[in-house]
C-alpha positions as CSV (number, residue, x, y, z in Angstrom):
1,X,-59.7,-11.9,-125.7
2,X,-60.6,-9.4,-122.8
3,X,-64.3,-10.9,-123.2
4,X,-62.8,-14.2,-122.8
5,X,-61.0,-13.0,-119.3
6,X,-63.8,-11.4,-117.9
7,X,-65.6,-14.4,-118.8
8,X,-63.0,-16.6,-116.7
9,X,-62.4,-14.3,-114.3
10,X,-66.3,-15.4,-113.2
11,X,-66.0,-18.9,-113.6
12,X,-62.5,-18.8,-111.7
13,X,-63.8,-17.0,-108.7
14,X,-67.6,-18.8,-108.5
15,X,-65.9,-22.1,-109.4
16,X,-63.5,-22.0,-106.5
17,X,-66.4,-21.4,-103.9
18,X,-68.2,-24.1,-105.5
19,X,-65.3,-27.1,-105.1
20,X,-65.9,-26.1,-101.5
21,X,-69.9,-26.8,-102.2
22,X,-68.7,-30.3,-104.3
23,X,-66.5,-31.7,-101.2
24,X,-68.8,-31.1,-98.8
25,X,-71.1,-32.8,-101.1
26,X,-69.1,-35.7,-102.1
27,X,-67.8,-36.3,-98.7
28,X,-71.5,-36.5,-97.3
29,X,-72.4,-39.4,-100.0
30,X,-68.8,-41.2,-99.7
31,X,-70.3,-42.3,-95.9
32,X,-73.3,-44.4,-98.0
33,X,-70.4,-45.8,-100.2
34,X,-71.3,-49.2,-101.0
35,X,-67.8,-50.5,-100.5
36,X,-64.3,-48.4,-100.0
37,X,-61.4,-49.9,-101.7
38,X,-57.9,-49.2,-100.2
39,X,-55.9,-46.9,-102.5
40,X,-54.5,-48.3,-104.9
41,X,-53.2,-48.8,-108.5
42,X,-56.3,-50.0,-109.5
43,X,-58.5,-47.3,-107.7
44,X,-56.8,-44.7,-109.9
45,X,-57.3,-46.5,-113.2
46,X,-60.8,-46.6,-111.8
47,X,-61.1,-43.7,-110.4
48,X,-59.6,-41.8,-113.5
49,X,-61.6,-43.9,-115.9
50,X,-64.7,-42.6,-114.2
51,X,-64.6,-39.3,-114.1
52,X,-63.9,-39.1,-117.7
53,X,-66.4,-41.2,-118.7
54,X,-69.4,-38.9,-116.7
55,X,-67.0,-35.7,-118.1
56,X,-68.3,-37.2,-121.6
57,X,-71.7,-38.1,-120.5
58,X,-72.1,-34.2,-118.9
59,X,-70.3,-32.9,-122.4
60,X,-72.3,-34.7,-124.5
61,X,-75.7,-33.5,-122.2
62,X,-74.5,-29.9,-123.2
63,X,-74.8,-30.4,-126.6
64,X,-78.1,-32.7,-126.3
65,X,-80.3,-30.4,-124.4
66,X,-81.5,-26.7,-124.7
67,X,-81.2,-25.7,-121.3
68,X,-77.4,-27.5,-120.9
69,X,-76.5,-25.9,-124.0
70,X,-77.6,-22.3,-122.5
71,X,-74.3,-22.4,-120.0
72,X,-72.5,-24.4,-122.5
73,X,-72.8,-22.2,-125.9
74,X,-71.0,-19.7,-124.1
75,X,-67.8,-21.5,-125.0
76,X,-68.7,-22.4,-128.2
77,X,-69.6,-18.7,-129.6
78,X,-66.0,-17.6,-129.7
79,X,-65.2,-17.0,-133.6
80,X,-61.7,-17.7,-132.7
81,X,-59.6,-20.6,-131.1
82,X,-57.0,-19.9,-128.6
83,X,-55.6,-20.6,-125.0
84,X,-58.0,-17.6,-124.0
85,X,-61.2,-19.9,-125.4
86,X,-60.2,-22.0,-122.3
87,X,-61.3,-19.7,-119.9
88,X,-64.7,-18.6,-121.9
89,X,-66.5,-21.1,-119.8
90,X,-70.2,-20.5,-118.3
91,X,-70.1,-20.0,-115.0
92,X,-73.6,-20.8,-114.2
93,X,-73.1,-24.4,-115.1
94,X,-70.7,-24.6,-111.9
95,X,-74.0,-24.3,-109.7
96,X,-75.0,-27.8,-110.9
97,X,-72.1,-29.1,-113.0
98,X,-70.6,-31.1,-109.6
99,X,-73.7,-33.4,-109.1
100,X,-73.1,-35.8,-112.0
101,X,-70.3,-36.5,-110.0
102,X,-71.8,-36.9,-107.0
103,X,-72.9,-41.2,-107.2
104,X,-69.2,-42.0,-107.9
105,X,-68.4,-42.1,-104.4
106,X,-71.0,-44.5,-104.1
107,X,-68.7,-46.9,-105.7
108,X,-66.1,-46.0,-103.8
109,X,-64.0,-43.4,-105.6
110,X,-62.8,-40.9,-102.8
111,X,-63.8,-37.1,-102.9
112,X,-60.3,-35.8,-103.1
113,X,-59.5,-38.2,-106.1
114,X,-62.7,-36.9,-108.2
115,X,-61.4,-33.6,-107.3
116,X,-58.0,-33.7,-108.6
117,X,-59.2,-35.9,-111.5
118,X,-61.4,-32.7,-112.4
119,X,-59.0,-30.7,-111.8
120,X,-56.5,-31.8,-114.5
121,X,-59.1,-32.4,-116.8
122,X,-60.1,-29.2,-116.6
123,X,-56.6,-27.9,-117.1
124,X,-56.0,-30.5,-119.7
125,X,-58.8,-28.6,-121.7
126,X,-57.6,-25.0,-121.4
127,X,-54.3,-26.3,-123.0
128,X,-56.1,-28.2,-125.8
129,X,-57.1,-24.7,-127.5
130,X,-54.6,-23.7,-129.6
131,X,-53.8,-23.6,-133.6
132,X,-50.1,-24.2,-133.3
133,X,-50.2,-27.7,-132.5
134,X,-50.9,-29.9,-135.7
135,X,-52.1,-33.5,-135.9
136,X,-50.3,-36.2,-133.4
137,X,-50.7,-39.0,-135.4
138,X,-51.8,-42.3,-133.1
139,X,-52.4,-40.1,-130.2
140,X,-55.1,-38.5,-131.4
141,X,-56.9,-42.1,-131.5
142,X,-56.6,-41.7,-127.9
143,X,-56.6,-38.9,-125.7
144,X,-58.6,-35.2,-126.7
145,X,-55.9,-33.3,-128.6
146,X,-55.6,-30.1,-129.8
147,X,-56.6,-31.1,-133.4
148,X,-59.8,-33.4,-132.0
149,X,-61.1,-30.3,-129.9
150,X,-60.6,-27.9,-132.6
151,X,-63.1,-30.4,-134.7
152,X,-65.7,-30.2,-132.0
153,X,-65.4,-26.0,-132.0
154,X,-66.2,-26.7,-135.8
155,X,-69.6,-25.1,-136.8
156,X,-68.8,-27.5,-140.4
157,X,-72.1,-29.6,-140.4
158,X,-70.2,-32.8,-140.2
159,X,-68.4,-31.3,-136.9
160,X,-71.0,-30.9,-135.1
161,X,-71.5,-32.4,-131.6
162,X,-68.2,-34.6,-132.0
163,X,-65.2,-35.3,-129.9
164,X,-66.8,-35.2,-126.2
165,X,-64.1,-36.7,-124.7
166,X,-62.3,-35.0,-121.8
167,X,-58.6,-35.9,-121.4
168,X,-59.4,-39.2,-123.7
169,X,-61.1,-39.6,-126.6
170,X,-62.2,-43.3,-126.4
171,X,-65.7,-43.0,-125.2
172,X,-66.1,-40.9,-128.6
173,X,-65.2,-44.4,-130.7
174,X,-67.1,-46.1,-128.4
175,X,-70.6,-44.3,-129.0
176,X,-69.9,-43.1,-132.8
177,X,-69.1,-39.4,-132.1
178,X,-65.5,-39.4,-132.9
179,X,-64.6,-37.3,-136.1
180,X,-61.0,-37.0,-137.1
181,X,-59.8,-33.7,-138.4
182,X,-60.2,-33.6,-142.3
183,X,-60.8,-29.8,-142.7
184,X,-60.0,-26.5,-141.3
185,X,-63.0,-26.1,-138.5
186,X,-65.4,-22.8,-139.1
187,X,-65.6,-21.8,-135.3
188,X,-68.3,-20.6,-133.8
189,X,-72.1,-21.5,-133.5
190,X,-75.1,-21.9,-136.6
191,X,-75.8,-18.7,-135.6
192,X,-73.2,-16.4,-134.3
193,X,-73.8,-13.9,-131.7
194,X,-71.4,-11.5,-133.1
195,X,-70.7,-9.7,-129.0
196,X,-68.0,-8.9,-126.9
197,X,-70.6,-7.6,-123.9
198,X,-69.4,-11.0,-121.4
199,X,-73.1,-10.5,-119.8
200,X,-74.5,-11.3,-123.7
201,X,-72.2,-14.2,-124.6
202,X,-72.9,-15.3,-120.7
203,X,-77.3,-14.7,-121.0
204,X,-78.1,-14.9,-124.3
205,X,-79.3,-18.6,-124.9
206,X,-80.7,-18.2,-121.4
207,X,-83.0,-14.8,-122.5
208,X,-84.0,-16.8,-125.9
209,X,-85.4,-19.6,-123.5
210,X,-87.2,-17.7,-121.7
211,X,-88.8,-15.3,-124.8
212,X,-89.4,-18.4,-126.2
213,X,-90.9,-20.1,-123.4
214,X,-93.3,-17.7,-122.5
215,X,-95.1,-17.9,-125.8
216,X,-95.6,-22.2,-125.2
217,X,-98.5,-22.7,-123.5
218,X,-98.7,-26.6,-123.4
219,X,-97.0,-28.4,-120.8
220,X,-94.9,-31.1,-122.5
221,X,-94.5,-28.5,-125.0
222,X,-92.3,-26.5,-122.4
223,X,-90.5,-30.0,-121.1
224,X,-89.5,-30.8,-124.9
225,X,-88.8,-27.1,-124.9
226,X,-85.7,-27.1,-122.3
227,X,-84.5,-30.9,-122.5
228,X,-85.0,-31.4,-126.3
229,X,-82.1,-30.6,-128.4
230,X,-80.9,-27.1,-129.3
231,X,-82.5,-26.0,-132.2
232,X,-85.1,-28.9,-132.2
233,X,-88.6,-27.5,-133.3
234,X,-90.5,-31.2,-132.5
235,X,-92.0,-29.7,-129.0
236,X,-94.8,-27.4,-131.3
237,X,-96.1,-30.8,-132.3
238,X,-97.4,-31.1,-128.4
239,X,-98.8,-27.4,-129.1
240,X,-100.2,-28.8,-132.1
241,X,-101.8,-31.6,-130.9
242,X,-103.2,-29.4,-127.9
243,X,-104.9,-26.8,-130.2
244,X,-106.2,-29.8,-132.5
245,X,-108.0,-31.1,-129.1
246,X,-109.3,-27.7,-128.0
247,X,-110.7,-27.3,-130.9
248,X,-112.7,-30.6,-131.4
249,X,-113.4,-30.1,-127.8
250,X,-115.1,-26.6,-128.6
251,X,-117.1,-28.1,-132.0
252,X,-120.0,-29.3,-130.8
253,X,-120.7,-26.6,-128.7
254,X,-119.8,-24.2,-131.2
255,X,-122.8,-25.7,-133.4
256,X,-125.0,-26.7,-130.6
257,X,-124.9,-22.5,-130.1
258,X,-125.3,-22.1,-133.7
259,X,-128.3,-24.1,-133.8
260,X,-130.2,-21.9,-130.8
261,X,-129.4,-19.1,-132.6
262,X,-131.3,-19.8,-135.7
């Protein structure tokens, strides 16, 4: 658990300078909006409905792609599930988290409203982490309760990369990554890190990437590399297919040598 405060004692302080960063930001684009509704009713529902559908769309990026997971894997490498797990959140995904916001103002939805909408989402998903609150019956069809976020900690292979949803859960049954809870979750990651060093659980994936990246030497290789999913192995094919090239490449002068030689 101290891990877990240090851990959110960064992402606390960093995170607050950078809502200073997204308003500034999101204020900027609201001037090209396209159109600027009055507030209303129906501008929350939007506005609401909006944010938590690019909450799901960043979640499920995290989970998609090596170098979202880096920041992300942070909160998933906690053996344990508590209120603390909240707070073990990555702050290095705050420097560039904000920008998939960014195009709702576009259409309208005001700064201050994506804001607050984050704002309770994000406490929303401190509270969900906890043990001592069992299944809610038809609620859990709907919004991202504790039971549906303990399934997404679950390292359990049919766990994995399911229940994205921020404060709902709809988008999940929408695009087929909803999974009830059927079995007591095995937290953690595939492969645990087994540290309580916050600069470790913070780094690690990142230092992987880059020992691993260092070692690529194709192009699209690296590319698959940091957007292809973690764990994915397909980007050696480019490596592959590079070395196959270089090598017919080099044939005929390999035996166009041989042949002046003898």
């Amino acid at each position: 658990m101290l891990a877990n405060f240090v851990v959110g004692m960064c992402i606390l302080t960093v995170g607050l300078f950078m809502k200073g960063v997204a308003f500034g930001l999101y204020s900027g684009v609201y001037e090209f909006a396209f159109f600027k509704p009055e507030l209303s009713v129906w501008l929350w529902v939007v506005g609401f409905l909006s944010c938590d559908f690019i909450m799901y769309l960043f979640h499920l990026l995290g989970h998609k792609s090596r170098i979202f997971w880096a920041a992300h894997v942070t909160h998933h490498s906690s053996l344990y599930y508590n209120i603390s797990v909240g707070f073990r959140v990555n702050f290095i995904h705050t420097f560039y988290r904000f920008l998939f916001w960014a195009p709702l103002c576009l259409f309208g939805i005001p700064p201050w409203m994506i804001l607050l909408n984050e704002s309770i989402s994000t406490i929303w998903n401190i509270l969900v982490h906890t043990e001592r609150i069992g299944k809610l019956g038809f609620l859990d069809l709907i919004f991202n309760t504790p039971s549906n976020h303990r399934v997404h900690h679950g390292s359990n292979p049919h766990y994995l990369d399911k229940n994205m949803g921020g404060i709902l859960i709809l988008f999940d049954h929408i695009f087929g990554t909803y999974q009830p809870e059927v079995e007591k979750p095995i937290y953690g990651i595939t492969h645990n890190i087994h540290t309580k060093n916050p600069a470790k659980i913070i780094l690690h994936e990142y230092i992987e990437i880059v020992r691993n990246l260092s070692k690529i030497s194709n192009f699209k290789s690296k590319i698959h590399f940091l957007f292809g999913p973690p764990g994915s192995e397909k980007w050696k094919i480019f490596d592959q297919v590079e070395k196959q090239e270089l090598d017919d490449f080099k044939t005929p002068f390999k035996v166009e040598r041989i042949l002046r030689e003898n």
